[in-house]
Structures are given as C-alpha cells and as structure tokens.
C-alpha positions as CSV (number, residue, x, y, z in Angstrom):
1,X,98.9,57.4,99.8
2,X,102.5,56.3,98.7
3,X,105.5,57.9,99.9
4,X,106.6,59.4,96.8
5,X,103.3,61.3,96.5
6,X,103.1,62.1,100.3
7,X,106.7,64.0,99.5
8,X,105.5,65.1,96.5
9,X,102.5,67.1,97.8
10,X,105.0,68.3,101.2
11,X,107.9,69.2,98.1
12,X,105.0,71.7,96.7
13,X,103.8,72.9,99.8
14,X,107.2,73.8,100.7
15,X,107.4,76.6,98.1
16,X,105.3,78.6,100.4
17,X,108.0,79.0,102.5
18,X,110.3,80.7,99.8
19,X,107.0,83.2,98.1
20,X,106.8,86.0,99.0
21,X,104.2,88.1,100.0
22,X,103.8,92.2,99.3
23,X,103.7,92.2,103.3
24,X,106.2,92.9,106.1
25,X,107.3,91.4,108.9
26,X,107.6,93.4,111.8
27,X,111.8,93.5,111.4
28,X,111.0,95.0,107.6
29,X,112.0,91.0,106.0
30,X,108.9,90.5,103.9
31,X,106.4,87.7,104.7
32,X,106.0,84.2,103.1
33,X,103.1,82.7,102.2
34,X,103.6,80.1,104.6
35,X,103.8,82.5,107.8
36,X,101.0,83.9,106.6
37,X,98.7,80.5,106.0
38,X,100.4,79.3,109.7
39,X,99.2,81.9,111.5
40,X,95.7,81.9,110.2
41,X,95.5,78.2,111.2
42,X,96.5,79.6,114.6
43,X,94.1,82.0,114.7
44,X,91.7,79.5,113.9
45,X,92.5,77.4,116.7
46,X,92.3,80.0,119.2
47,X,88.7,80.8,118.4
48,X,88.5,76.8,119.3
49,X,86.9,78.3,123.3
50,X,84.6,81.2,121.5
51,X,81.1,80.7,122.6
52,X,79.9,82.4,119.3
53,X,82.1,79.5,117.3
54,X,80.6,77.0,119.7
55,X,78.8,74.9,116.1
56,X,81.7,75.8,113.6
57,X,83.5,72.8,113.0
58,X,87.5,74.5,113.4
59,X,89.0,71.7,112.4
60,X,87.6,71.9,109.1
61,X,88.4,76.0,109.6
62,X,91.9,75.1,110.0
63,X,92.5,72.8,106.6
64,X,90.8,75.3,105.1
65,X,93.0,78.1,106.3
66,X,96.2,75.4,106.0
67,X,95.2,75.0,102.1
68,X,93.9,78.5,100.7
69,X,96.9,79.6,99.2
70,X,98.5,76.7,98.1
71,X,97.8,77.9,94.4
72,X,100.5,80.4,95.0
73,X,102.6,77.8,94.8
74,X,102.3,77.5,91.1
75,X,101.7,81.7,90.4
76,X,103.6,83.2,93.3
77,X,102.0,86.0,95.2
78,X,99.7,88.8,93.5
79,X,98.8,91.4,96.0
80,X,95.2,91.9,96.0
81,X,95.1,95.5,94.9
82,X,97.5,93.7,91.6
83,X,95.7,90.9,91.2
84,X,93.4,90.5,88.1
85,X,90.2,88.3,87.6
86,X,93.0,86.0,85.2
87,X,95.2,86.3,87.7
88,X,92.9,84.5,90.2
89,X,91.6,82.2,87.3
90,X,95.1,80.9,86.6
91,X,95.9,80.2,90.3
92,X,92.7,78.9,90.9
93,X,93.3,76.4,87.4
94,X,96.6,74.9,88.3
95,X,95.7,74.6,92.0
96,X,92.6,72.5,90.7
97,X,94.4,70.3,88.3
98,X,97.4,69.4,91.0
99,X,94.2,68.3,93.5
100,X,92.9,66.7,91.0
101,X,96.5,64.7,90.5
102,X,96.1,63.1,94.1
103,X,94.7,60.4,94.9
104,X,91.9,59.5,97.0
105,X,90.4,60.0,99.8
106,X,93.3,63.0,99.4
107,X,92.1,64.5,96.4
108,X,88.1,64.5,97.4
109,X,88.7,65.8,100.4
110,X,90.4,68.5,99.4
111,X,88.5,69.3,96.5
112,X,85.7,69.7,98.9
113,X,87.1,72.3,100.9
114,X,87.5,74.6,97.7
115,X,84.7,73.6,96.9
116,X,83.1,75.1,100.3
117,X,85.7,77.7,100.7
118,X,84.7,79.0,96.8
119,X,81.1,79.4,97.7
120,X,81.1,81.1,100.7
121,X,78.2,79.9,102.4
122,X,78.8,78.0,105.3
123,X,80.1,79.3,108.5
124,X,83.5,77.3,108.2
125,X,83.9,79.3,104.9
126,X,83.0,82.6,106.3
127,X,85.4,81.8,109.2
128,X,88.4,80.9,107.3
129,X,87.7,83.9,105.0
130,X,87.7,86.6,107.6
131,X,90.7,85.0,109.2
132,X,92.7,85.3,106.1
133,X,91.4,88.9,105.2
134,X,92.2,90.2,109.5
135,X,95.7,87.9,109.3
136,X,96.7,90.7,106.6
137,X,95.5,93.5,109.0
138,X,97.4,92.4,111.2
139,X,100.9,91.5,109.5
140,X,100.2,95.2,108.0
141,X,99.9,96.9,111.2
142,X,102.7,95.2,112.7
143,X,105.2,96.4,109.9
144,X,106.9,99.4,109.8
145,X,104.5,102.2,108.5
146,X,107.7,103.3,105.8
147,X,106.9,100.1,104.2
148,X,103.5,100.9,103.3
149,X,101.9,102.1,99.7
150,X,100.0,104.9,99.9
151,X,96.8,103.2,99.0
152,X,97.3,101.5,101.7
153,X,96.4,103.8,104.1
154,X,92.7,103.7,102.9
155,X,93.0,100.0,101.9
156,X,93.8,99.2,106.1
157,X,90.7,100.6,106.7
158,X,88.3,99.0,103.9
159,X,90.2,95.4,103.0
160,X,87.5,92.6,104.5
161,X,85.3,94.4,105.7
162,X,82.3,92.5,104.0
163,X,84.1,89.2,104.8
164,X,83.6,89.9,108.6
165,X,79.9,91.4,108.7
166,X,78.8,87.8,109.8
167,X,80.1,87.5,113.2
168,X,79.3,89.8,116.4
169,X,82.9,88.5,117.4
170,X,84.7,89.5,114.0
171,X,83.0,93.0,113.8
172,X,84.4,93.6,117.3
173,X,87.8,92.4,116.3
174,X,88.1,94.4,113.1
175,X,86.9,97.5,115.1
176,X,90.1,96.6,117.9
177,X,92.3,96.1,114.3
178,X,90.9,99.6,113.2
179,X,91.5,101.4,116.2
180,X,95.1,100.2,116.2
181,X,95.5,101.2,112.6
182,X,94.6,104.8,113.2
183,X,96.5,105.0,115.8
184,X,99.6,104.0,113.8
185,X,99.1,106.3,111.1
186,X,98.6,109.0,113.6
187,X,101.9,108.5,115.1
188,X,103.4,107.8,112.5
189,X,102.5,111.3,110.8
C-alpha cells in the first residue's frame, strides 16, 4: 500500500472520532463512534483467556469490531431505534464502494470480514456482534439516567438479546448488564 492511500484510509477512519453517537458518556459529553468501536476491540481482547472462546480466532473478532462502523463515516450515526432499512442500505453502499477503492491484499481482506460479519454464521461474527450490541449496554448504563429516552427504559432490557443467545458466557453477562440496569432505574425513580 502507498502512503498516500495508507493516510487516506487513517484520514477516513479519523471521522469516527468527531460522529457522534445518540449515547452518553458517563460525564453527560456524548460518545463517538470511535470510543465506542475502541472499546469493543477491548472487550474483544479480554475474552482472549475465556475457556468458552478457547477456538474463536479474536484476532479476527477484533478487525471485525475495529471496522463495523466505519460506514458511519460517510452517513454519521443513526440510532438504532431511527435507523431505517435505507438508512442501513446507504451505509452499508458507500462503505462497500470505499473497500472496494483499496487495494489489495487491503481491500479482500476486508471485504471478507463484511462479508462474514453480514452473515452471521460463524462464531467470530456472532462474537463481534454481541460485543457491539453489550458495548451499548454498557455506555447506556454508565450515563446519567436524565439522558435517557423513554423508550429506552424497555429498549435496555430487549436491545441484543438474540445476538447473545449463542454463548453460555454472553447470556451470563447480559443477565450481570440486566441486573445493573434495573437497578439503575430503580434508584433512579
């Protein structure tokens, strides 16, 4: 790869750091795309020691969670009780054609991973998935409960669930997220 299109692809990336996403941070600043695609990565990494994870290659979990939201680069952030079928088509359009625009073994590479994380199927996929639907959990109940919708109350409770049904060690997780939720809204009531 040549320099120019090595900075090129970091000059996109870098937009991540400036979208916004509908989620708080815990000091009520609102969350960028960026934090949020970092710390799934990290979460990734510390499942690295999980018997249960012992055959999922996380190396491949963490380009996948570095990478999932790059098409938010081009559309900004949609919240996912906002964000229509189009909406997703478009992102998912002008993320495709920028891939497409690298060159190789870049551009295969990553065209694989959407590929995989698209379909779902393998465990990698599922991983990364349920990583980025708990990383929102999380960012949620860690932000001040005044900066919550009201549909978000139920949403907490629902958003990912399916996403996580996979893994004995995910369904224990989202039931630890759960708890905490309830007992934030309790409190906060």
């Amino acid at each position: 790869m040549e320099p120019k299109e090595y900075i090129d692809i970091l000059a996109v990336a870098a937009r991540l750091k400036n979208t916004m996403r509908h989620c708080m941070v815990s000091d009520t600043r609102q969350e960028s795309v960026a934090e949020h695609s970092w710390r799934i990565a990290l979460m990734a990494m510390l499942l690295k020691g999980e018997e249960e994870f012992s055959s999922v290659d996380i190396d491949k979990v963490i380009r996948m969670c570095l990478i999932h939201d790059l098409g938010e680069a081009f559309t900004g952030d949609i919240p996912t009780f906002l964000k229509t079928e189009n909406d997703a088509e478009k992102e998912d359009d002008l993320f495709q054609a920028w891939v497409n625009s690298f060159s190789e073994p870049q551009r295969t590479e990553w065209l694989s991973l959407l590929e995989e994380m698209e379909k779902l199927e393998t465990l990698e996929a599922k991983t990364y998935k349920a990583l980025d639907k708990l990383e929102a959990l999380i960012s949620h109940n860690e932000s001040d409960l005044s900066t919550w919708l009201p549909l978000e109350y139920d949403l907490q409770l629902t958003y990912g669930q399916e996403n996580m049904k996979f893994s004995d060690y995910f369904i224990e997780l989202r039931k630890y997220v759960d708890a905490w939720t309830k007992r934030k809204i309790e409190e906060g009531e």
